[in-house]
C-alpha positions, 0 to 999 in steps of 0.5 A: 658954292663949292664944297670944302675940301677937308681931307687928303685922299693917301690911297695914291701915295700908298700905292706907290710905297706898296710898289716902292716896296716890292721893287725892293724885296724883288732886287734885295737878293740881287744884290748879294756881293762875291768877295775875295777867299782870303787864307788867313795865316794861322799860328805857327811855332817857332820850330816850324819857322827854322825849317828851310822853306822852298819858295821859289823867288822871282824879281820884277825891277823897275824897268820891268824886268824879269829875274830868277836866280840872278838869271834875266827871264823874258816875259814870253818864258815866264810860264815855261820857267815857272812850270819847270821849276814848280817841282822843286819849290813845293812852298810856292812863289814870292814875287819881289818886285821894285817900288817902280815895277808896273802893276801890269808886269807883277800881274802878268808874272802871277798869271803865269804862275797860276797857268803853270799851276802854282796855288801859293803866291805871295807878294813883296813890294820894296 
C-alpha cells in the first residue's frame, strides 16, 4: 500500500520568493526616475512688477510663421535674430504662439533660443 502524503514540501516555493526577492532589490535602485528642474516663481512685490521688463517677444501664427517686432522672421534666421537681440532683452523670451501654430514650430523657436544662449523662456498659447 502507498504512503500517505500528508505534508507539502515549500522549500521549492521558497526559493523562488528568495530569487523573487533578489531580482527586485538588485533593479529597485535602476529604477530611479530624472524629472524635470522646475524654477518655481517666487513672490514678488508690487514695486518690482512696475519696472518695465526687457523680454523680447516673438510670435509663431498659425500657419507657423515667424514674427519679431512686427517683422516676419524666416526659420533659417531664427537663431541669428535671437542671438542678435539677446543683449538687449536681458529678461528673456516670450513665445506667443497661436492656438493653431505647431508643436514642432514653438520647439524649434525655443531651440534657437537656447543655442543663441537665451536661459529664460517662457510660453504664452492664445
Amino acid at each position: 500500500m502507498r504512503d500517505s502524503f500528508n505534508e507539502i514540501n515549500i522549500t521549492p516555493l521558497t526559493d523562488i520568493f528568495l530569487v523573487l526577492l533578489i531580482i527586485m532589490m538588485v533593479i529597485a535602485p535602476m529604477l530611479d526616475q530624472q524629472g524635470l528642474n522646475l524654477a518655481v516663481p517666487e513672490v514678488v512685490n508690487q514695486e518690482q512688477i512696475t519696472k518695465d521688463p526687457k523680454i523680447m517677444n516673438f510670435t509663431v501664427t498659425s500657419d507657423n510663421k515667424y514674427y519679431f517686432a512686427d517683422n516676419e522672421v524666416a526659420p533659417a534666421d531664427l537663431e541669428k535674430t535671437v542671438a542678435q537681440y539677446a543683449k538687449d532683452y536681458p529678461d528673456g523670451l516670450l513665445i506667443q504662439s497661436d492656438a493653431d501654430a505647431s508643436h514642432g514650430a514653438v520647439v524649434k523657436l525655443m531651440d534657437s533660443a537656447r543655442n543663441a544662449g537665451v536661459t529664460s523662456i517662457s510660453l504664452s498659447r492664445g
